[in-house]
C-alpha positions as CSV (number, residue, x, y, z in Angstrom):
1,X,-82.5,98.8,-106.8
2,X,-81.2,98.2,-110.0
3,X,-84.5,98.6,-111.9
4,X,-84.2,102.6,-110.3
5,X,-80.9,102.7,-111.5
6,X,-81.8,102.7,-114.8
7,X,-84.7,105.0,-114.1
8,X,-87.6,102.6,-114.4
9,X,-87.8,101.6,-110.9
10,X,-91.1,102.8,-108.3
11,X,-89.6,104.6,-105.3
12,X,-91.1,104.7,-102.2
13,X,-90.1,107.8,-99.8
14,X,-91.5,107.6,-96.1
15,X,-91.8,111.1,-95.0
16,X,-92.5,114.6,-96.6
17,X,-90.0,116.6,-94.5
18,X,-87.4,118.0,-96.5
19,X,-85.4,115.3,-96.2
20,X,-87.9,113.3,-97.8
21,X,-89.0,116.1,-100.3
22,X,-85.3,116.4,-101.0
23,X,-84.8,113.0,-101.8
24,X,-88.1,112.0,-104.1
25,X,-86.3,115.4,-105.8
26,X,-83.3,113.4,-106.4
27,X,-84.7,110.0,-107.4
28,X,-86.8,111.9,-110.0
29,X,-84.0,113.7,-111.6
30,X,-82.6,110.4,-111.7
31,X,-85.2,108.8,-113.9
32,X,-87.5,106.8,-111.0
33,X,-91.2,106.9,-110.3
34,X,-91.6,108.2,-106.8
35,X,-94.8,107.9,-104.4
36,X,-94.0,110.2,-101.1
37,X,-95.8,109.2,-98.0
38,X,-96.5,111.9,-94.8
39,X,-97.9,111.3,-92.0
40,X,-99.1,114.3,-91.2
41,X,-101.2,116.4,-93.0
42,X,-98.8,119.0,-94.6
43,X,-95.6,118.5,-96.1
44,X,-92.4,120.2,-94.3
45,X,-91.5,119.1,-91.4
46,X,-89.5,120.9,-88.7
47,X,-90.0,123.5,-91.5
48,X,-93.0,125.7,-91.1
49,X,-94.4,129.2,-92.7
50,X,-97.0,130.8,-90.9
51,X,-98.0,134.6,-90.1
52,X,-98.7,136.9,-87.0
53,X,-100.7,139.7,-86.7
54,X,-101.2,139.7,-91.0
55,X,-97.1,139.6,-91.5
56,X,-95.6,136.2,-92.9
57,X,-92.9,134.7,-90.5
58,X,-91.0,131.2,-90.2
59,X,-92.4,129.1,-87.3
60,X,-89.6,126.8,-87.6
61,X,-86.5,127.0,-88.6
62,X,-85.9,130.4,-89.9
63,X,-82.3,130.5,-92.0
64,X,-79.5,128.0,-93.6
65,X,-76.3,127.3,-93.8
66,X,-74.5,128.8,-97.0
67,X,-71.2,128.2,-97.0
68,X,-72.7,124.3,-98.2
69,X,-74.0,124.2,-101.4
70,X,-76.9,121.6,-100.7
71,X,-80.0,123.5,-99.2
72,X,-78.8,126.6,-101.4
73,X,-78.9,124.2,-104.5
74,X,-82.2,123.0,-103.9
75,X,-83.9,126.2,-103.4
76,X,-82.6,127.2,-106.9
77,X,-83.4,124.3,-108.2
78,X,-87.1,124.8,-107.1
79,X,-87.8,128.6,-108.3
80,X,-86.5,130.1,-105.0
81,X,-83.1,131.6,-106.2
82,X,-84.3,135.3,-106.6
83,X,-85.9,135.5,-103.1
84,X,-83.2,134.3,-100.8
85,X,-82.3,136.8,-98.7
86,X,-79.0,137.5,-96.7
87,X,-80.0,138.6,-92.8
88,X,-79.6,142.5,-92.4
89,X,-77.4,142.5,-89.6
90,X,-75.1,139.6,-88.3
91,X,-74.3,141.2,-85.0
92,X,-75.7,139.4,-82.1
93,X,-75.2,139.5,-78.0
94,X,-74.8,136.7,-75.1
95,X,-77.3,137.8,-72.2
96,X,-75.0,136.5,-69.1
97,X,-74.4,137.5,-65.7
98,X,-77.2,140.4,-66.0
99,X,-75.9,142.2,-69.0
100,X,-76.1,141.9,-73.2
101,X,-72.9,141.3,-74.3
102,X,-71.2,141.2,-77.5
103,X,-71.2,137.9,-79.1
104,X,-67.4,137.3,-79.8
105,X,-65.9,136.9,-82.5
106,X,-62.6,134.5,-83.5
107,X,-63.7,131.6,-82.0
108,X,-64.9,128.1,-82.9
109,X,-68.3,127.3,-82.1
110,X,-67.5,129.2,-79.1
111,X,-64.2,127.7,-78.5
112,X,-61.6,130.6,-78.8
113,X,-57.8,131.2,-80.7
114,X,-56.9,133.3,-78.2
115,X,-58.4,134.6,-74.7
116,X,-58.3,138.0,-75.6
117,X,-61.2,137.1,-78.1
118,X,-63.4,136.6,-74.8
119,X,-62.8,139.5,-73.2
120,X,-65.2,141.0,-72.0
121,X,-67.5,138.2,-71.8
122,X,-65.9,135.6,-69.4
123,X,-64.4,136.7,-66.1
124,X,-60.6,137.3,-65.4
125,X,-59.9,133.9,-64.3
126,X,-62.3,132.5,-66.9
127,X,-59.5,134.0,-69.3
128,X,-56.6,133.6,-67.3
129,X,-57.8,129.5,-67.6
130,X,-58.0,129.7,-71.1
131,X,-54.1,130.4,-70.9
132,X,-53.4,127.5,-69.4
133,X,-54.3,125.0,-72.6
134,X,-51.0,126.2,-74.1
135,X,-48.9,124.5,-71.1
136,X,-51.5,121.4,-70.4
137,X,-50.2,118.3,-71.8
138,X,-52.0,117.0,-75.1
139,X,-55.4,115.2,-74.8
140,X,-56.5,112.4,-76.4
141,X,-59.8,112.5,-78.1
142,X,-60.3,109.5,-79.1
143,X,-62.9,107.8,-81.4
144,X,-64.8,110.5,-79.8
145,X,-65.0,112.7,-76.5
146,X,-68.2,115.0,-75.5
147,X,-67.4,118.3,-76.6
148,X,-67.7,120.1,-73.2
149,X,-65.8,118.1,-71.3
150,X,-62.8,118.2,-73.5
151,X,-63.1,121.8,-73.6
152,X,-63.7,122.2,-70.2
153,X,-60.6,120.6,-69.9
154,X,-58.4,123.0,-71.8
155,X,-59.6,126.0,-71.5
156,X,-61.8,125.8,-68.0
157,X,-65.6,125.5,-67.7
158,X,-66.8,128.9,-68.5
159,X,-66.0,128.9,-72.2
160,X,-68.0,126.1,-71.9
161,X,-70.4,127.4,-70.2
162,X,-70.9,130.8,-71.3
163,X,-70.4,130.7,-74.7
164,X,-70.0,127.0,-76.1
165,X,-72.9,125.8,-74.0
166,X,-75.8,128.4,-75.6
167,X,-74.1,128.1,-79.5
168,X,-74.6,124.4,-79.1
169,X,-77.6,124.6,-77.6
170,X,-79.2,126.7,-80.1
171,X,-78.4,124.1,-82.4
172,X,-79.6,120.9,-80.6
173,X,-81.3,122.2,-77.8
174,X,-79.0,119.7,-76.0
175,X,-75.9,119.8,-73.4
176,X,-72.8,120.6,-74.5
177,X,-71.0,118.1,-72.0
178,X,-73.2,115.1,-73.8
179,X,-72.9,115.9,-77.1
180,X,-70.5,114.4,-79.5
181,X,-67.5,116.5,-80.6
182,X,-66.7,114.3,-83.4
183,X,-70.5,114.5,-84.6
184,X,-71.6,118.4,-83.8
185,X,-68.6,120.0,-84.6
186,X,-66.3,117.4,-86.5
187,X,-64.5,120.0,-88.1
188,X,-63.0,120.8,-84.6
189,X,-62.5,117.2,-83.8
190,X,-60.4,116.3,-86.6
191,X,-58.5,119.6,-86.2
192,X,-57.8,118.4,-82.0
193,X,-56.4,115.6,-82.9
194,X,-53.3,117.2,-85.1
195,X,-52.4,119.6,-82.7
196,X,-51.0,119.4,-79.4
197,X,-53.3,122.0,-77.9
198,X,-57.0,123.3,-78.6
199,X,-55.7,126.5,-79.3
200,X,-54.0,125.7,-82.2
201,X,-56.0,123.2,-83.3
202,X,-58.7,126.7,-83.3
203,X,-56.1,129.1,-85.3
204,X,-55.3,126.0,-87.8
205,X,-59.0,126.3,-88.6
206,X,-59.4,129.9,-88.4
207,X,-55.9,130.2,-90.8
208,X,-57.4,127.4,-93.6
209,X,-60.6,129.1,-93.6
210,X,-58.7,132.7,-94.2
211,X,-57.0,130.6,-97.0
212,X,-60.0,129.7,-98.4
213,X,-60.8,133.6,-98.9
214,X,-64.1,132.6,-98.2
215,X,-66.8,135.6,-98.8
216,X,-70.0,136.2,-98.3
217,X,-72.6,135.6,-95.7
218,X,-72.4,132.2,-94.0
219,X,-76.6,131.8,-93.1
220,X,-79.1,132.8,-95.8
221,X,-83.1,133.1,-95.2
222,X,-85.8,133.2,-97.8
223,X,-88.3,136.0,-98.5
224,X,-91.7,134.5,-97.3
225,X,-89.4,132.2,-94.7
226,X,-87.6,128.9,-95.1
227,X,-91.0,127.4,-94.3
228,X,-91.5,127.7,-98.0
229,X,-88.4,125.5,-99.3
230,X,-90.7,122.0,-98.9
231,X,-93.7,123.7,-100.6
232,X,-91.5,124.4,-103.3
233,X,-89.4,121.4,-103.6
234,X,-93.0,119.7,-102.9
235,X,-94.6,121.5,-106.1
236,X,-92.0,120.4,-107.9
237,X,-92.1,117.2,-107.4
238,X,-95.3,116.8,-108.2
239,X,-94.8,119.0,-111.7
240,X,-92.0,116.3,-112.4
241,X,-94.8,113.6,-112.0
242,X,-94.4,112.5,-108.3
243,X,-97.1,111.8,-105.8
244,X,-97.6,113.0,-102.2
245,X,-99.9,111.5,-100.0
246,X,-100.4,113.5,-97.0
247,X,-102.8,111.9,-94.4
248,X,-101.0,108.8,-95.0
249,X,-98.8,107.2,-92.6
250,X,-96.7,104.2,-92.8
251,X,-97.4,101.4,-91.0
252,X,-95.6,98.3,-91.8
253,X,-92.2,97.8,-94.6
254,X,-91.9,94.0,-95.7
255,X,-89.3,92.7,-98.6
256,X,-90.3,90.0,-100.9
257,X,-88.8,88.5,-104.2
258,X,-90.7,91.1,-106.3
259,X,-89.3,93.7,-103.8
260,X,-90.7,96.2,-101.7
261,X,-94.1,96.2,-100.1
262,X,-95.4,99.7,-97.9
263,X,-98.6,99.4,-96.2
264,X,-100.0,102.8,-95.9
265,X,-104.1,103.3,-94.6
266,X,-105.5,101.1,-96.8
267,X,-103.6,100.3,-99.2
268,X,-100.0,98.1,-100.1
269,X,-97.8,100.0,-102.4
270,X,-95.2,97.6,-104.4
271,X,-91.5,99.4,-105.0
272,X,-88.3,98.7,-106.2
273,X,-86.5,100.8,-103.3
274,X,-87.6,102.8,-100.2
275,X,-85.8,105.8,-98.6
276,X,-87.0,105.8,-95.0
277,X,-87.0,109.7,-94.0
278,X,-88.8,110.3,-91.3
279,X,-87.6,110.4,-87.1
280,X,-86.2,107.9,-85.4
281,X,-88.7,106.8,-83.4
282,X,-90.9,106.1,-86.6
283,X,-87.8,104.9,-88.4
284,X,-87.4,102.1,-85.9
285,X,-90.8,100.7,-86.0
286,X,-91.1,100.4,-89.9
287,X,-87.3,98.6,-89.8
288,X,-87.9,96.6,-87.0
289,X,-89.4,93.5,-89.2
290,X,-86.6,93.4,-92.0
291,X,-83.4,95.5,-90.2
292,X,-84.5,94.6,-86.5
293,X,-80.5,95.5,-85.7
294,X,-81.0,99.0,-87.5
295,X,-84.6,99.5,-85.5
296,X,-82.8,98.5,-82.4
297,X,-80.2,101.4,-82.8
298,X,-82.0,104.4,-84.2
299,X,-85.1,102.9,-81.0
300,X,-82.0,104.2,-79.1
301,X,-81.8,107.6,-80.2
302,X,-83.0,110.6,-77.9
303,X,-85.0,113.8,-78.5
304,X,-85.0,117.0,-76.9
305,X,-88.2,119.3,-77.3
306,X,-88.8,122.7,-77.6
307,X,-91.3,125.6,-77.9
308,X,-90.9,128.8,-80.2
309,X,-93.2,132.2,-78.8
310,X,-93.9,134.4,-81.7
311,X,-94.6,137.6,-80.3
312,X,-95.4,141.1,-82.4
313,X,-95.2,144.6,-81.1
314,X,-96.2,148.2,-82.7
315,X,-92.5,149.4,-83.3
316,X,-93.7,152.5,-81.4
317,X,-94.1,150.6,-78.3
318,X,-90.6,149.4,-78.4
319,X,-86.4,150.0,-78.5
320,X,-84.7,147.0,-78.5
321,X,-81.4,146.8,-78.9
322,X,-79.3,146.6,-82.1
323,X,-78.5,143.5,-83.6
324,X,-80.3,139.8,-84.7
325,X,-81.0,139.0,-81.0
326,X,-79.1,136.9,-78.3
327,X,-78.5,134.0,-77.2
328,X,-78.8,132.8,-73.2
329,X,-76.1,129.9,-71.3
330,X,-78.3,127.9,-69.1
331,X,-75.9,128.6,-66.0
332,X,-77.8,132.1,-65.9
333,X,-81.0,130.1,-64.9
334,X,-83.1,131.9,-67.1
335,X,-86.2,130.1,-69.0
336,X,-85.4,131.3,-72.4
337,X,-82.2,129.8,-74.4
338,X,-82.8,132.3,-77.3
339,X,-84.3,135.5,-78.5
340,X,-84.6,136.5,-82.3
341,X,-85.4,140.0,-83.5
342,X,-86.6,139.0,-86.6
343,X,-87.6,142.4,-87.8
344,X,-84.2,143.4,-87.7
345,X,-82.7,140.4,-89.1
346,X,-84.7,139.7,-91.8
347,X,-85.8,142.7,-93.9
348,X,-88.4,140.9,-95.5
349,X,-90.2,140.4,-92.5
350,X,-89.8,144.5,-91.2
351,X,-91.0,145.6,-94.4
352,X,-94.2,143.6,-94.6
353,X,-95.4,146.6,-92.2
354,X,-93.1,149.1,-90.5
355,X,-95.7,149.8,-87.5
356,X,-94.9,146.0,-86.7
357,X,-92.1,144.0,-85.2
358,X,-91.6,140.7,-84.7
359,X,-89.5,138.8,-81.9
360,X,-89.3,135.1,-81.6
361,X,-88.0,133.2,-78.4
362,X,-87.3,129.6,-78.0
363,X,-87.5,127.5,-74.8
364,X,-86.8,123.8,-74.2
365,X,-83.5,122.0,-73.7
366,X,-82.9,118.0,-73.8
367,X,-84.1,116.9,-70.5
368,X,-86.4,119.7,-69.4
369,X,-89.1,118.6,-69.7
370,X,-91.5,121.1,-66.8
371,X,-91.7,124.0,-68.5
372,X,-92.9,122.4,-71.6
373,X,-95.9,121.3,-69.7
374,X,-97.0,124.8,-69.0
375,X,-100.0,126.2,-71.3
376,X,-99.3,129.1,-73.9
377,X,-100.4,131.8,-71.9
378,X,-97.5,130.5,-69.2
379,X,-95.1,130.2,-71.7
380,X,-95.7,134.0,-73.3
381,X,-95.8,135.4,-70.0
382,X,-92.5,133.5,-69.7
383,X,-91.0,135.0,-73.0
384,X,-92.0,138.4,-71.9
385,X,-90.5,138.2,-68.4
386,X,-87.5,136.9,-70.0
387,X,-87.2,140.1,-72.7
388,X,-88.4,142.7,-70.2
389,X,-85.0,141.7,-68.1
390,X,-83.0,141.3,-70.8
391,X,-84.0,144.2,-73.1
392,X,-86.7,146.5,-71.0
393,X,-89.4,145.8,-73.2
394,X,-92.4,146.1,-71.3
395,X,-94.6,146.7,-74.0
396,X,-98.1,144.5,-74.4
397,X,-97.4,142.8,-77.4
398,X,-100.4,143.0,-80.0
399,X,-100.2,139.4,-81.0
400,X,-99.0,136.3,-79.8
401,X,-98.1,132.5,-81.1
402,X,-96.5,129.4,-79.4
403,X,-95.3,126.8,-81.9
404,X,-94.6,123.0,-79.5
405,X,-91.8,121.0,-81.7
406,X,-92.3,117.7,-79.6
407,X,-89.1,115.9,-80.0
408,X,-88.1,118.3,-82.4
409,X,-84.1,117.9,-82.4
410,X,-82.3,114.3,-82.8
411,X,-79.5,114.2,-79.9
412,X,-75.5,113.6,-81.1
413,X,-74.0,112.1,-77.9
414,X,-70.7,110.2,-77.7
415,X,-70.6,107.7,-80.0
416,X,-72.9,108.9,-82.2
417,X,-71.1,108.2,-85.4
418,X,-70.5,104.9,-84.9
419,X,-74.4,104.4,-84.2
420,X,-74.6,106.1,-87.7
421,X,-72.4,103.5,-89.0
422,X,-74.1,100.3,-87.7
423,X,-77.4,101.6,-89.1
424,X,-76.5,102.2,-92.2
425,X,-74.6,99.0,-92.4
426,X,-77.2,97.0,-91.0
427,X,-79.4,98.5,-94.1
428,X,-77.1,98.4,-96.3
429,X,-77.6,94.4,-96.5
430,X,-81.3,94.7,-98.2
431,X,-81.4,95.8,-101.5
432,X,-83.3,98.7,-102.5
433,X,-83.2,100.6,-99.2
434,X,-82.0,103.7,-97.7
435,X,-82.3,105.6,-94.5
436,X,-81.7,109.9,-94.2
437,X,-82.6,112.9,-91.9
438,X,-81.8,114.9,-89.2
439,X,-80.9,111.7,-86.8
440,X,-78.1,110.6,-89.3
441,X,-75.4,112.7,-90.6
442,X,-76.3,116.8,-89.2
443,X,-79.9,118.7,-87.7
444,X,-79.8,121.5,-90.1
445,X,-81.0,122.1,-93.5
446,X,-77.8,121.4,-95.6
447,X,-77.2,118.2,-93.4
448,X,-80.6,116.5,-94.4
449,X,-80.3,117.2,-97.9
450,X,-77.0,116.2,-98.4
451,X,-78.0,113.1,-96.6
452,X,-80.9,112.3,-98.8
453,X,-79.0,113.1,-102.1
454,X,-76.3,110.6,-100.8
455,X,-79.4,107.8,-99.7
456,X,-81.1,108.1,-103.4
457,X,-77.6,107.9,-105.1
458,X,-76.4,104.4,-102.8
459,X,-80.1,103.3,-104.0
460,X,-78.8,103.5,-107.6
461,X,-75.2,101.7,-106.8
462,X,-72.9,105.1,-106.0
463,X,-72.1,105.2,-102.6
464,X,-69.9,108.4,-102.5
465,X,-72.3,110.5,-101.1
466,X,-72.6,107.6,-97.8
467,X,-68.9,107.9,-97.6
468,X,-68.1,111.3,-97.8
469,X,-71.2,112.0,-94.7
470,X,-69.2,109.2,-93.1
471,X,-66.0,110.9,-93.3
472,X,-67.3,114.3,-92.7
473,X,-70.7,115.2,-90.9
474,X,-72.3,118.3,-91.9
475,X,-71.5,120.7,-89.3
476,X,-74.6,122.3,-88.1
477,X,-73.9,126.1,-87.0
478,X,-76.1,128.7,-85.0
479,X,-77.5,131.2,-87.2
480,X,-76.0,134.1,-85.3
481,X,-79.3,134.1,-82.7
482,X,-82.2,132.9,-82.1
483,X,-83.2,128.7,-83.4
């Protein structure tokens, strides 16, 4: 794309989630005419505002990493710098074995420093096996190694299970003996393989990050909810002269000698370069005529669905615990993985109307698929089951919404990265294209943005952006409780 590179060139970007959004943002900055094409009919994505009972809430995702400067950027960038919000309380519980406990602190994506820092959520032998990683001989990691097995192999099965299990599983809605250390939490992979034992490859982190003297929350939220970030980076690419055709899927991606060509409904669009942002499913089937190697590897890549319950309550009806919620380890056999008390999280959404609060639940991991079947009546009746045993509220709620994310969250299993790797290679060998999103380099907010900054700059010739994702995924964290 050599024409874009100058900032003459037409590019094409296949989906109008913020990925997508994201990175006709970019190519505009950069000087490029830009055509976004969506599907569906509403830009956003996973990435959804909505309202219950009269009060504005997030459907989707509801906060963002901060500590990365990507998603944080780009909200200032589109207008949205004076209403981010910080959440109002970062304390959240684990509901295991019957109780709400504390969510613990010192620990590494649920992987502790020290024992003592799980006291008084694992049992005594679930600590005294945490001791042990100290005198186990080193473990290899590898290329890569699934994150719950390696850590079930330090430090015993229930950190795994009670505390890394649920953390992870907030993130992907996946299992935490599948998924890919190097790839969900690479920061702990490269740490493991310094140091002889887990432990310290844990207090290494927890010492550089002390270092770092870094302040300030680590998740933010935006007044009105995330859901707003793609209308606004959407608005604004269309005030910087960019056009977004919703209602307009797709459907077949051919190469020529003039270029690109993008049928979409009826009609061929001609461009210089194409960033392909959408799934992998869809991904696959517009590759799989000029990069049938890259179609054939993201065809490859699994999903795991979920289902958020909105509920809202009068606050008189009500006493829920302190804190932003909790978060539940799928050993307990309970249906809900999550619980948000977004009232008390987020004050923008408890002061839309004090007689009203808001709790959101999530349900769905990868692989169970049964209770996703169930209608929304089943799966409200389940949320409230759930809450009543966790919390004792027993109160009829006054309104209620179930949001379906069907295939929703891109899986990281073994081996992920090099999948990554061969993609991007295999597309790498046509001109003028570029692949990003969730599927690629992280699932959360930062993760896509970075990776479709890093797509539109390897369009224009800089591939520093593809090499620095390559060398160090965006770790995705759990925004304290809840999705």
């Amino acid at each position: 794309m050599s024409a874009t590179g100058t900032g003459t060139g037409h590019v094409v970007v296949i989906g109008a989630g913020i990925a997508g959004l994201a990175a006709a943002h970019r190519a505009l900055a950069r000087g490029a005419r830009v055509t976004v094409l969506e599907a569906a009919g509403r830009v956003g994505g996973k990435l959804l505002p909505g309202e219950i009972a009269g009060l504005r809430v997030d459907l989707g995702a509801e906060s963002m990493l901060a500590r990365r400067p990507e998603a944080v950027g780009l909200a200032r960038e589109v207008g949205l710098g004076d209403r981010l919000r910080t959440p109002s309380t970062a304390t959240a519980s684990i509901w295991t074995r019957d109780a709400l406990r504390p969510m613990p602190k010192g620990h590494v994506m649920g992987v502790p420093g020290t024992a003592e820092a799980l006291s008084g959520l694992l049992t005594a032998e679930g600590l005294a096996r945490i001791e042990r990683d100290a005198v186990l001989p080193p473990t290899e990691v590898g290329d890569d190694v699934a994150v719950g097995e390696y850590v079930a192999a330090r430090m015993g099965r229930e950190v795994v299970d009670r505390l890394v299990e649920p953390l992870l599983g907030g993130v992907y809605a996946g299992d935490a003996y599948r998924l890919s250390l190097r790839s969900a939490v690479p920061q702990l992979y490269q740490a493991a393989r310094a140091h002889d034992t887990l432990t310290a490859a844990v207090r290494a982190l927890q010492a550089k990050a002390a270092e770092a003297g870094q302040t300030g929350p680590v998740f933010l939220g935006i007044e009105g909810g995330v859901g707003t970030l793609p209308l606004a980076v959407a608005d604004s690419v269309r005030a910087r002269g960019g056009e977004i055709l919703t209602g307009t899927p797709a459907r077949e991606l051919r190469r020529d000698a003039d270029g690109w060509r993008v049928s979409a409904g009826d009609r061929v669009l001609r461009a210089d370069a194409v960033v392909v942002a959408v799934p992998a499913p869809a991904a696959s089937a517009l590759l799989r005529a000029e990069a049938p190697a890259a179609a054939a590897e993201l065809a490859a890549v699994e999903y795991a669905s979920m289902a958020l319950i909105t509920l809202a309550y009068r606050r008189a009806d009500t006493a829920l615990p302190a804190g932003s919620g909790f978060l539940v380890p799928p050993v307990d056999g309970r249906s809900i993985k999550a619980a948000t008390f977004a009232s008390q999280k987020w004050g923008w959404v408890g002061a839309q109307d004090p007689d009203l609060l808001v709790v959101r639940t999530s349900v769905g991991r990868h692989g169970e698929s049964e209770i996703l079947r169930r209608d929304d009546d089943a799966l409200t009746a389940v949320a409230r089951h759930d809450l009543r045993a966790a919390t004792g509220l027993d109160a009829e709620p006054v309104a209620g919404r179930v949001t379906r994310w069907t295939d929703g969250l891109p899986q990281y299993p073994v081996g992920h990265h090099a999948r990554v790797a061969r993609v991007r290679e295999h597309v790498a060998k046509l001109p003028g294209l570029a692949v990003c999103g969730a599927q690629y380099d992280g699932v959360g907010i930062p993760a896509c943005v970075a990776s479709a900054h890093a797509a539109v700059d390897q369009l224009g010739g800089d591939l520093a952006g593809v090499r620095e994702l390559t060398a160090n995924p965006v770790q995705s964290l759990h925004g304290g409780a809840g999705e």
